[in-house]
C-alpha positions in Angstrom: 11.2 -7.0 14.0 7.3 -6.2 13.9 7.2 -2.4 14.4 5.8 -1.0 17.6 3.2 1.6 18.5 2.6 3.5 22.0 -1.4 3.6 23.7 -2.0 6.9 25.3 -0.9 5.7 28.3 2.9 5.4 27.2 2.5 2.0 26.9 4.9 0.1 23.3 2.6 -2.1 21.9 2.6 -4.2 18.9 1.2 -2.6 15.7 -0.2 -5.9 14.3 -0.8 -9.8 15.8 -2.0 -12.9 13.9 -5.4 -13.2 13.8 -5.3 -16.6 15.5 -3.7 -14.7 18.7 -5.9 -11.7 18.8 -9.1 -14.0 18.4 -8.3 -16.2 21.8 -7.1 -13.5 23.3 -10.5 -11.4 22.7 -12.2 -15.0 24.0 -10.1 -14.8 27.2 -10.3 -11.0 27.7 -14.4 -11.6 27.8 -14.3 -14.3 30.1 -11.0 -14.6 32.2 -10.0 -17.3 33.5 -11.0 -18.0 37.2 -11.5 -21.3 39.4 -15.0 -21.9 39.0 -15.2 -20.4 35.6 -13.1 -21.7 32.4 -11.1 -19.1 30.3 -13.0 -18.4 27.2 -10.4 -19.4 25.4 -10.9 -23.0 26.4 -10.5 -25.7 24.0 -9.5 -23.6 20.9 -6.3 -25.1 20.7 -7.6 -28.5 20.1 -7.6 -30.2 16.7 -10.8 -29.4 14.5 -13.9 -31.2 15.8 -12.0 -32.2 19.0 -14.4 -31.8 22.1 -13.0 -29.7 24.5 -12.5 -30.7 28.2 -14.7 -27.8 29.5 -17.2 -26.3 27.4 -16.9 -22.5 27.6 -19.5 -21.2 25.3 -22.3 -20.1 27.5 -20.0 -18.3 29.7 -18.7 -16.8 27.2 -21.6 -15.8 25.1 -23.5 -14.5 28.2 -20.3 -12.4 29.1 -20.4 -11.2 25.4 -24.0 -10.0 26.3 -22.2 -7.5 29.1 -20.1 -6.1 26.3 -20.4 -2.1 26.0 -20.5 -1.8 22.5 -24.0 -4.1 21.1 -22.5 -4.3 17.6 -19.6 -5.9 18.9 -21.7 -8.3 21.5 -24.2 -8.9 19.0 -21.5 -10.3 16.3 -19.6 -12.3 19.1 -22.7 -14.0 20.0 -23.9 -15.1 16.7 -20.3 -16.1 15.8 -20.3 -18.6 19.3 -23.8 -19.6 18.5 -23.2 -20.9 14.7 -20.3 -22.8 16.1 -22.4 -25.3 18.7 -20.1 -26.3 21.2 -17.4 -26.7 19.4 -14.5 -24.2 20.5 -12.0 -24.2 17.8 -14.5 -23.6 15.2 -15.8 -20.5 17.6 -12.4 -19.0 17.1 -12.6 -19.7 13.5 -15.1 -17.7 13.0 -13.7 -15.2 15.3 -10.9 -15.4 13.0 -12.5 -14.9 9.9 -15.2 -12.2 11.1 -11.5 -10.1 12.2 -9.6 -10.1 8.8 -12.9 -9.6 7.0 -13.5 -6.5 9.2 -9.6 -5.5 8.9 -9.7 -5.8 4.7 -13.1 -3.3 4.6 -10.6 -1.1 6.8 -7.4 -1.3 4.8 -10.4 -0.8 2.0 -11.3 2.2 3.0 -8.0 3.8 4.1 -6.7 3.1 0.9 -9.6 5.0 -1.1 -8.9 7.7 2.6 -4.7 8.1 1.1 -5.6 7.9 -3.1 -8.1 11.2 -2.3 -5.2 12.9 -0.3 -2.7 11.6 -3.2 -5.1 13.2 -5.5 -5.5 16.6 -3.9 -1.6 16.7 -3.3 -1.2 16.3 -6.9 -3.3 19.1 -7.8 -1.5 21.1 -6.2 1.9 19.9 -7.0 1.4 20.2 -10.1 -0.1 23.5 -10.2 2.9 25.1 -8.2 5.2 23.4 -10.4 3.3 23.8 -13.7 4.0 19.7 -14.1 1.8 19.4 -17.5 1.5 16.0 -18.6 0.6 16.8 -22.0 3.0 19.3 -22.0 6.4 16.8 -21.1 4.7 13.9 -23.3 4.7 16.3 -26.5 8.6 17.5 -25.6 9.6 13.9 -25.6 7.2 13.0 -28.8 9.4 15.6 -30.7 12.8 16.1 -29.1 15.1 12.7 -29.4 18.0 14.3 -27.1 15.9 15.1 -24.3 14.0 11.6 -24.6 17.0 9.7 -24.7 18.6 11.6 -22.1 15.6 11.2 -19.9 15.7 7.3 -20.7 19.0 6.9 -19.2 18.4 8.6 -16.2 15.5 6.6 -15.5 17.4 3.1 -16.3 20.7 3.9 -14.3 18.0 4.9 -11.5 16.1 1.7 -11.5 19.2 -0.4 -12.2 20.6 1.2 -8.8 16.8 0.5 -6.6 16.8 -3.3 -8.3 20.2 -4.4 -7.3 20.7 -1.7 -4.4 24.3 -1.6 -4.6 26.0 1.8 -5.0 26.8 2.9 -8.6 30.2 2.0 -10.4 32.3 5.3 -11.2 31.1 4.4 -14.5 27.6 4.5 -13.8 27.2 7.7 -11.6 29.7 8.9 -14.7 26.9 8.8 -17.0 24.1 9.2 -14.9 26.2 12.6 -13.8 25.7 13.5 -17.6 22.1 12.5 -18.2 21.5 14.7 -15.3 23.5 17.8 -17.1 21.7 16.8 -20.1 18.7 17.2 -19.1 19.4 20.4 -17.2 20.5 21.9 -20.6 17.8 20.6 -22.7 14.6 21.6 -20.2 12.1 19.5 -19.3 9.0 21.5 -19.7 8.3 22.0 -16.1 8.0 24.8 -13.8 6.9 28.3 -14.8 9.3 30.0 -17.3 9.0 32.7 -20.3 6.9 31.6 -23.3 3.3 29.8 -21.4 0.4 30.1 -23.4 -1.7 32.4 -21.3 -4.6 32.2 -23.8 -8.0 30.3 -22.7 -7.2 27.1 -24.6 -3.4 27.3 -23.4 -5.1 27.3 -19.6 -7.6 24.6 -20.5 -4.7 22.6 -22.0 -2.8 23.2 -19.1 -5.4 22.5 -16.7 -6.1 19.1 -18.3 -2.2 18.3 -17.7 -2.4 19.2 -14.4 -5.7 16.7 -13.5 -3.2 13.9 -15.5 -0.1 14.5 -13.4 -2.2 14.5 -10.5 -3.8 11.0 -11.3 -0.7 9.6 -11.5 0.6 11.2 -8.6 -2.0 9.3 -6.6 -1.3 5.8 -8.1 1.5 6.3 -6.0 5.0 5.8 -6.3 5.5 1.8 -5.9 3.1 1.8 -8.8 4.8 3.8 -11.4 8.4 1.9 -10.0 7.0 -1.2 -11.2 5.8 -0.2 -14.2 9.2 1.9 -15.0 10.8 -1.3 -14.6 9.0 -3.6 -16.1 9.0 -1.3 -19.3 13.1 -1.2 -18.9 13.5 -4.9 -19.4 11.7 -4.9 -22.3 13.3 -2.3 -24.5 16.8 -3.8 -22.9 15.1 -7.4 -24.7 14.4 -5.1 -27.6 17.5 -3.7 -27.9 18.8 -5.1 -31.4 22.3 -6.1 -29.9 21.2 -8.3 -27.8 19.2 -10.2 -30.1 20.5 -13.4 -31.3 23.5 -13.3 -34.0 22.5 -13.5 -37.2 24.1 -16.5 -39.7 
């Protein structure tokens, strides 16, 4: 079901509609249908290169001219005028002139939520002391607390790729890796023994700016990645290799 949105008059509306809709309705809005005038949409459902029964371009172009906004008549009419009088290729190019405006804007909000990501992350991470450099030199050097980070993470993506609910077994020892990891401390938050010297802040600082940047690649990002990297240790793994002779 497409999800649904609400104008400011209380009105549910739809959130999205193909492009192919949206550009004969826009024709029709501009020049409505009436009995000595032709809808504006006229003739765009014919094959490509059909002629139409009534041509409806120069009513609709000069009712583009009345068109509040000039960017918006301006564009309509040079979109009608490339296409002649030939009606399907007007909403063609009604069509493409809409998704290339709509991919600038999904451009743009995407650099809009990476920024917000970003300054999120700063701060996340600087409430919660989250020092990339930090956790990648505790897993470099501490082989319990890597391994029993490596089973959380592969019990957790095992349970998003099939999305059933863990077996006793597997909540068993994901239950431990949790416990594990509780006794072993991550190095995150802020606990006894920080550096407080300049080059422990700097250091810090710099660990910060890296959880934040990955913060802001978001999460289906890093999910993809975390899996792809699981399937390839598990094709690693030397027991699953083939037998030997």
């Amino acid at each position: 079901m497409m999800p649904q949105g609400r104008s400011p008059t209380g009105t549910t509306l739809p959130s999205s509609m193909p492009s192919g809709d949206l550009a004969r309705a826009l024709m029709d809005v501009v020049v409505p249908a009436s009995a000595a005038i032709p809808a504006g949409a006229t003739g765009t459902t014919a094959g490509a290169g059909a002629p139409a029964a009534v041509n409806a371009r120069q009513p609709l172009r000069n009712a583009s001219a009345t068109i509040p906004n000039p960017q918006v008549a301006k564009a309509l009419m040079t979109l009608l005028d490339a296409a002649s009088d030939d009606m399907v290729q007007a909403r063609e190019h009604i069509v493409a002139w809409y998704a290339s405006a709509m991919e600038r804007v999904s451009g743009g909000y995407q650099r809009y939520v990476q920024v917000v990501l970003g300054v999120l992350g700063v701060v996340v991470a600087g409430l919660l002391n989250a020092d990339t450099v930090a956790i990648v030199r505790a897993l470099s050097t501490d082989t319990a607390l890597r391994n029993a980070l490596v089973t959380e993470a592969q019990e957790y993506t095992r349970a998003q790729v099939s999305g059933a609910p863990l077996s006793a077994a597997a909540q068993e020892k994901r239950t431990k890796a949790d416990a594990e990891l509780c006794k072993l401390r991550l190095p995150l938050g802020w606990g006894a023994g920080l550096d407080h010297s300049g080059s422990g802040w700097l250091g810090r600082m710099v660990g910060w700016f890296l959880t934040a940047r990955a913060i802001s690649l978001g999460a289906p990002s890093w999910f993809d990645l975390l899996h792809t990297l699981m399937r390839a240790r598990s094709a690693l793994k030397p027991e699953e290799a083939s037998p030997q002779a």
